[in-house]
C-alpha positions as CSV (number, residue, x, y, z in Angstrom):
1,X,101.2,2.6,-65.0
2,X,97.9,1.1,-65.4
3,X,96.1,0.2,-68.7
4,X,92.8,-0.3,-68.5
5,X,91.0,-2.1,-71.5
6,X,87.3,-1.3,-73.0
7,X,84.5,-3.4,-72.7
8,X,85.3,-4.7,-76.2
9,X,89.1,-5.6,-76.2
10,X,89.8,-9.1,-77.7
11,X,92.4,-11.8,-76.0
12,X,94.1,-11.2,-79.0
13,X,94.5,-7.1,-78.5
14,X,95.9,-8.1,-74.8
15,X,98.6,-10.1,-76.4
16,X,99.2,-7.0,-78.8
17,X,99.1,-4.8,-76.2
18,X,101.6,-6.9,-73.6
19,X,104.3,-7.9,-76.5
20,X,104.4,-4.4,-77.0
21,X,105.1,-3.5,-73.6
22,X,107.9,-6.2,-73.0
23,X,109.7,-4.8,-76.2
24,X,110.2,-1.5,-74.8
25,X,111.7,-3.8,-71.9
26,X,109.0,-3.0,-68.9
27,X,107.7,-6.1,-67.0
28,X,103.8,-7.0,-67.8
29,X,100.8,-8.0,-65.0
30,X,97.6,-9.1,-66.5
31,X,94.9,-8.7,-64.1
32,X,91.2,-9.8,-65.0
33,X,88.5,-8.5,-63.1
34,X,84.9,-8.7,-62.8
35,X,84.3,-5.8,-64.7
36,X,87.3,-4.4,-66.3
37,X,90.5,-6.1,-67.5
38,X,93.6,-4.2,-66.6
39,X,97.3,-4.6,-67.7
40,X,99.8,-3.0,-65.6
41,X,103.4,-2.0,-67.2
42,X,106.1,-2.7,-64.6
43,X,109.5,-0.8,-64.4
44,X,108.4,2.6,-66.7
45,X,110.7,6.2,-65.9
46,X,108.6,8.7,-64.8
47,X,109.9,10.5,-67.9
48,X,108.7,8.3,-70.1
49,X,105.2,7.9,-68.7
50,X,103.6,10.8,-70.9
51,X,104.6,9.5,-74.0
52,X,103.7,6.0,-73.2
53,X,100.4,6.6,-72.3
54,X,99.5,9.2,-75.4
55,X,100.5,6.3,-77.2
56,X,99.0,3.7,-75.7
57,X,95.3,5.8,-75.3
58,X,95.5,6.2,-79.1
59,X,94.9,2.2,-79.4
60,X,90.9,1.5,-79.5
61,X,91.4,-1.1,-77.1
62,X,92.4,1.1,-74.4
63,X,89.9,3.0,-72.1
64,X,92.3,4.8,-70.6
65,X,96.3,4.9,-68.8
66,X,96.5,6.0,-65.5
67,X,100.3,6.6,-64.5
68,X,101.3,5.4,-61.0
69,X,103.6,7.7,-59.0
70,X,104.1,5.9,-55.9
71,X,106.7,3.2,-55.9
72,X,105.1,0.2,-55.0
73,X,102.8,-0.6,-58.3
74,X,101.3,-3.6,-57.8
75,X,100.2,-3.4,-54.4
76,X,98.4,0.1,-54.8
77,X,94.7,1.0,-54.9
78,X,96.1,2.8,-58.1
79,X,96.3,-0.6,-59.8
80,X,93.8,-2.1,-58.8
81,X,90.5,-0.4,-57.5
82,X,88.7,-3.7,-55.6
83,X,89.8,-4.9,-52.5
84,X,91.9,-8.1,-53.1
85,X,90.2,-11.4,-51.3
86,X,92.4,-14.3,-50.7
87,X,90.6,-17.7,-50.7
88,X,92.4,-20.4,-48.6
89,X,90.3,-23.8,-48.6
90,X,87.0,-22.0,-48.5
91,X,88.2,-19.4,-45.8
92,X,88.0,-15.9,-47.4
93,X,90.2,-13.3,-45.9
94,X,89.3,-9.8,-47.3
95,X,85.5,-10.3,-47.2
96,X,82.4,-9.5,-44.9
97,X,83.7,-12.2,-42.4
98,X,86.8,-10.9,-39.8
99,X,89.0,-13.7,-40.2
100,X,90.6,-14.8,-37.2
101,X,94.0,-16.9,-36.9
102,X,94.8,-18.9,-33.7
103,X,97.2,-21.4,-31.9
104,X,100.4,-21.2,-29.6
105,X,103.4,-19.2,-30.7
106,X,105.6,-22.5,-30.7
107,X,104.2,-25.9,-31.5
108,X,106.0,-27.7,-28.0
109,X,104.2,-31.3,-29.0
110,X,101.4,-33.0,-30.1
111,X,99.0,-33.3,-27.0
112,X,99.5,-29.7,-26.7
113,X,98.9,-28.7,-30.2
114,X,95.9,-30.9,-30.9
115,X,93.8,-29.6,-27.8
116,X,94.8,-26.0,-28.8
117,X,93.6,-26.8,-32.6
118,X,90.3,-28.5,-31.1
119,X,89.8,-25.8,-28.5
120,X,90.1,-22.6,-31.2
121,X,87.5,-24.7,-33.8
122,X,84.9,-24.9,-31.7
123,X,85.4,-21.0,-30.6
124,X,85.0,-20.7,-34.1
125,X,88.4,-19.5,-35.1
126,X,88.8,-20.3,-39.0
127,X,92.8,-20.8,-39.0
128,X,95.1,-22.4,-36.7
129,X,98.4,-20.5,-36.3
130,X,101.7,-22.2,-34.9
131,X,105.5,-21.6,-35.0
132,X,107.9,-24.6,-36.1
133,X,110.7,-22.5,-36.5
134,X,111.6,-19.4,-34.4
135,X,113.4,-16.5,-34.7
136,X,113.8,-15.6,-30.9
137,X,116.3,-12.6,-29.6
138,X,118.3,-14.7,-27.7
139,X,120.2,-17.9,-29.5
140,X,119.8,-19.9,-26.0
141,X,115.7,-19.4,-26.3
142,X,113.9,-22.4,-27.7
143,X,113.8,-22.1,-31.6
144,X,111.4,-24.5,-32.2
145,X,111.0,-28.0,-33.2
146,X,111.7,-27.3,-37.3
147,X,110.5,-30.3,-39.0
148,X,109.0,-32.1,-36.5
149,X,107.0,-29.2,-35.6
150,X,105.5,-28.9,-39.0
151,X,104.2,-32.3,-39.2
152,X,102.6,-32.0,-35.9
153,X,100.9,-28.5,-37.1
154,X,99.6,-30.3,-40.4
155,X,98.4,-33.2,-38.6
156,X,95.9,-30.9,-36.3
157,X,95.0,-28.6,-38.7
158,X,94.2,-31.5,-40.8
159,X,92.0,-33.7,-38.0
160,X,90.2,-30.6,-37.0
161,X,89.4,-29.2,-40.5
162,X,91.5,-26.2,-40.5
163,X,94.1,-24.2,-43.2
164,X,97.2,-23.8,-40.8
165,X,99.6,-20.7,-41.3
166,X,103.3,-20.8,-40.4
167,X,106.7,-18.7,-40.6
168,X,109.1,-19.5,-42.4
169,X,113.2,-17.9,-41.7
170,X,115.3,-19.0,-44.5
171,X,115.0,-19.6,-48.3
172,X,116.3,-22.3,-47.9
173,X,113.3,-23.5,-46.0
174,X,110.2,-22.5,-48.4
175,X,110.2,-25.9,-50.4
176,X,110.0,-27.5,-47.1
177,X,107.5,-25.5,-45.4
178,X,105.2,-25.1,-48.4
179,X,104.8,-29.2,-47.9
180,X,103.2,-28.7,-44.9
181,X,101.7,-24.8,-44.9
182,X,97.9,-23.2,-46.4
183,X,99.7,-19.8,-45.6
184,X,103.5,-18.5,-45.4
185,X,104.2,-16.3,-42.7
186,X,106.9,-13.9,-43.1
187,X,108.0,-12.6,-39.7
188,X,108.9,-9.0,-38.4
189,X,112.7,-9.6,-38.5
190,X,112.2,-10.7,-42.2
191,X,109.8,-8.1,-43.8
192,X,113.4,-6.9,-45.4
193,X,114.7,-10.4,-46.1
194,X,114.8,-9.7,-50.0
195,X,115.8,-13.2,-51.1
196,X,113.2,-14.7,-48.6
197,X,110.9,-12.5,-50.0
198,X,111.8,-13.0,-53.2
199,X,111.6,-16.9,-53.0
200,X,108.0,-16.6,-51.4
201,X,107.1,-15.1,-54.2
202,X,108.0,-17.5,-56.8
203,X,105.2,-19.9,-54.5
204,X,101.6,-19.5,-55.1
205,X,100.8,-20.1,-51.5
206,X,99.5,-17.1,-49.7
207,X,101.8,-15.1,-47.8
208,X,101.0,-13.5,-44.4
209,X,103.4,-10.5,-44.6
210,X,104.2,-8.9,-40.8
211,X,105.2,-5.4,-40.7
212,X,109.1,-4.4,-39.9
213,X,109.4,-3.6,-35.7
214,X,110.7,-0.3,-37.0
215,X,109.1,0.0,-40.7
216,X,107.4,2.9,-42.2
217,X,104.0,2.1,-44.3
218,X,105.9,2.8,-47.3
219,X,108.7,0.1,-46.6
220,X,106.1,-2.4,-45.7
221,X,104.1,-1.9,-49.0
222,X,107.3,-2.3,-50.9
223,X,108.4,-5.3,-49.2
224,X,104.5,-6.8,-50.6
225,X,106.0,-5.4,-54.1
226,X,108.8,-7.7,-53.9
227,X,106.3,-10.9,-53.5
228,X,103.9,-9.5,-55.9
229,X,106.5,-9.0,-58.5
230,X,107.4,-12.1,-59.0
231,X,104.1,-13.5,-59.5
232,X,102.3,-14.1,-56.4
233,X,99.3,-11.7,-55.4
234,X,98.2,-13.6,-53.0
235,X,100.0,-11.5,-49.8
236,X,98.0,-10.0,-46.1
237,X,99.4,-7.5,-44.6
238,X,99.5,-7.5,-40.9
239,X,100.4,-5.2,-38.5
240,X,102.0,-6.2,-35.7
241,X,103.0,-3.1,-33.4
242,X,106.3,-1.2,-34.1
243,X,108.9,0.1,-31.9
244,X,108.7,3.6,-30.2
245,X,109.6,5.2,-27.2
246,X,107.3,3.6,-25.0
247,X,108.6,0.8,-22.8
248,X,104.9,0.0,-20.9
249,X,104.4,-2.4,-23.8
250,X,106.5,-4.9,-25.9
251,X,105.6,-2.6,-29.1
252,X,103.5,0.4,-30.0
253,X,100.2,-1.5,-31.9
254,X,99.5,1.1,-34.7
255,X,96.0,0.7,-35.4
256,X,95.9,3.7,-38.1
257,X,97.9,1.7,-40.3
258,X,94.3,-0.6,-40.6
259,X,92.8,2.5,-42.3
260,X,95.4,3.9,-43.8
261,X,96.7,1.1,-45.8
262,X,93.4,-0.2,-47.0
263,X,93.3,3.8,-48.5
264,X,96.6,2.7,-50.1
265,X,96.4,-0.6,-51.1
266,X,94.2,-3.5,-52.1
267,X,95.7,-6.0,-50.1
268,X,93.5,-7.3,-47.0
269,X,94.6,-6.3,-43.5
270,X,95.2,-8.1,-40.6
271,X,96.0,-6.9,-36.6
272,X,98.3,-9.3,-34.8
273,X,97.1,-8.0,-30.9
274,X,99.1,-10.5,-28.9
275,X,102.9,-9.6,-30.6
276,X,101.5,-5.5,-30.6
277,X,101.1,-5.6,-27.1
278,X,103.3,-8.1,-25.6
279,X,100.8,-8.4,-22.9
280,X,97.6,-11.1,-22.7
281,X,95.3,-8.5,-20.5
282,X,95.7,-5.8,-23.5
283,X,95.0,-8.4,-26.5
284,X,90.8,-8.0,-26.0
285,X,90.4,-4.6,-26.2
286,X,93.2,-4.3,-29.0
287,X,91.5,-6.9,-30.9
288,X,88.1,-5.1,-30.5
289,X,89.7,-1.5,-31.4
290,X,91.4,-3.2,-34.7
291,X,87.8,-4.8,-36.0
292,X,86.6,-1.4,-35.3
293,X,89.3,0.1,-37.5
294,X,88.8,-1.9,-40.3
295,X,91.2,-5.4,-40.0
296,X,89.9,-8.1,-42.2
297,X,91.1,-10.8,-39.4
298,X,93.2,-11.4,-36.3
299,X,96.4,-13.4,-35.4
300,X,95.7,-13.7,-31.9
301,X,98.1,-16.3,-29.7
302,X,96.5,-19.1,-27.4
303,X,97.9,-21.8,-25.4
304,X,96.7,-24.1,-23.1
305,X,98.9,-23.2,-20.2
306,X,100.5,-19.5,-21.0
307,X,102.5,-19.8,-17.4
308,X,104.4,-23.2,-19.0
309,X,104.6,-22.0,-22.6
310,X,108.3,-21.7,-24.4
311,X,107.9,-19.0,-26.2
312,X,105.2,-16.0,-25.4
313,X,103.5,-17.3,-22.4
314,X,103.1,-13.5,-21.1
315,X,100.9,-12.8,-24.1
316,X,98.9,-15.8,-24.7
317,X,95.5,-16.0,-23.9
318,X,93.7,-19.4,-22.4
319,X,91.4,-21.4,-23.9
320,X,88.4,-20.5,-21.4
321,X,90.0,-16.5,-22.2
322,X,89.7,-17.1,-25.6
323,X,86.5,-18.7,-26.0
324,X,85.0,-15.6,-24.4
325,X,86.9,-13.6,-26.8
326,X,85.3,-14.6,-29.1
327,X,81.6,-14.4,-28.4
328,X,82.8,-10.4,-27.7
329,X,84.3,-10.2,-30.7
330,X,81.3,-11.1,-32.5
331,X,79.3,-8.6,-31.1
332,X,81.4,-5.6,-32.5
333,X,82.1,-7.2,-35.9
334,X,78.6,-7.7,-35.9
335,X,78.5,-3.7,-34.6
336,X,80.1,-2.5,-37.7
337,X,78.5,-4.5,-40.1
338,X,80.7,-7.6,-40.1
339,X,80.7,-11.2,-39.1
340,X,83.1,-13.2,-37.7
């Protein structure tokens, strides 16, 4: 449930209010807005809801207690009514401006890496995206350069000016990758890796949460919960196509989910085209459609020489095809009212 405090509610009636809460053994989330200040209560029955919020309403400190029935708590619009923006170095994802993420799927070596980081700044890309370790289907397909591959990601991003995003597999791994990392990815195979997510959470690094190949909107909002709950609100959503019956493309994109999880959550929303499709001549349009829809940025895959590329060639785009992506892009953002 949500508690949401009047205008006049002192630091010290928020303390009152919270040491309360944890005695009657439910978790505590303090969360100051621009207007309002709002405590949410973490772990209440539904049958004990009622009763806590009569009691609760009585204190004149409280505005009001509005119960949350769905089970993901902190991640609903229930909780908190403003969309959530996530600032990372002066990029804002979950604003005005359609964020877009960009770079190979593997980072392969330096020359490589640093004329794809070069090449996606001055097309005015605001992140730049790269794989150093790789889940792949098959155990003989490259799985990346670990380490090394980090360095050589943080070292472009860091020459060309740009926050750099980047999965991470194990939990093992977050210490390490955090070294190097603005933003933690968490891939599609992972979304349910509860320890993994539970380790990212205990970061205050920004997570970049990819949607299950086979999860429903409710799974995916509760694998945010497990992030949020241990302290870091700092999570994107993305969707990245999920598996169906169709075999004309690597994945099903779901585009609805843009709309519907900005209706359900607070948490901004971003469309990753190239995985979605699995295709390079369908990531345009797709990444059109899902600014139309309502994404708050793109993850879109570029590579200086798809046809040579270990890992993903089919769906990366040029650099010449990305470029002009680009200027289209900023016509529909512009279209609906955006920028990018």
């Amino acid at each position: 449930m949500v508690i949401v405090l009047s205008d006049n509610a002192t630091e010290k009636d928020i303390e009152l209010i919270c040491e309360r809460i944890k005695n009657l053994g439910y978790g505590v989330n303090v969360s100051r807005g621009v207007e309002k200040t709002i405590i949410g209560v973490i772990g209440a029955k539904d049958e004990h809801k009622l009763l806590l919020a009569q009691q609760l309403e009585s204190l004149p400190s409280v505005e009001r207690v509005i119960p949350i029935l769905k089970p993901y708590k902190l991640a609903s619009r229930e909780w908190k009514k403003e969309g959530t923006q996530i600032n990372v170095k002066g990029v804002v994802i979950g604003g005005n401006e359609v964020v877009v993420m960009a770079g190979p799927c593997a980072v392969e070596n330096e020359e490589s890496i640093m004329l794809t980081a070069r090449a996606i700044k001055a097309a005015n890309a605001k992140i730049l995206r790269g794989g150093a370790f790789k889940p792949r289907t098959s155990p003989y397909s490259f799985q990346g350069l670990g380490e090394e591959g980090l360095k050589l990601l943080y070292q472009a991003g860091k020459e060309v000016g740009l926050p750099i995003v980047t999965e991470v597999l194990d939990p093992r791994d977050v210490e390490l990758v955090s070294q190097y990392t603005d933003i933690l990815q968490i891939g599609t195979r992972n979304m349910s890796n509860f320890p993994l997510l539970t380790e990212v959470g205990k970061t205050r690094l920004p997570v970049l949460l990819k949607r299950g190949l086979s999860s429903t909107i409710e799974e995916f909002l509760l694998a945010a919960e497990y992030i949020m709950a241990r302290g870091n609100h700092q999570v994107i959503l993305c969707e990245r196509g999920i598996r169906t019956f169709e075999q004309a493309t690597r994945f099903t994109l779901d585009l609805t989910a843009v709309p519907l999880l900005h209706e359900l959550s607070h948490l901004p929303v971003i469309v990753d085209p190239s995985h979605g499709t699995g295709r390079w001549q369908l990531v345009p349009p797709m990444a059109k459609a899902a600014i139309a829809a309502g994404a708050d940025g793109l993850i879109i895959e570029v590579h200086p020489e798809p046809a040579k590329a270990l890992s993903d060639g089919a769906q990366s785009l040029n650099i010449p095809m990305f470029h002009t992506l680009m200027r289209e892009l900023a016509k529909v953002a512009e279209a609906v009212g955006r920028s990018i």
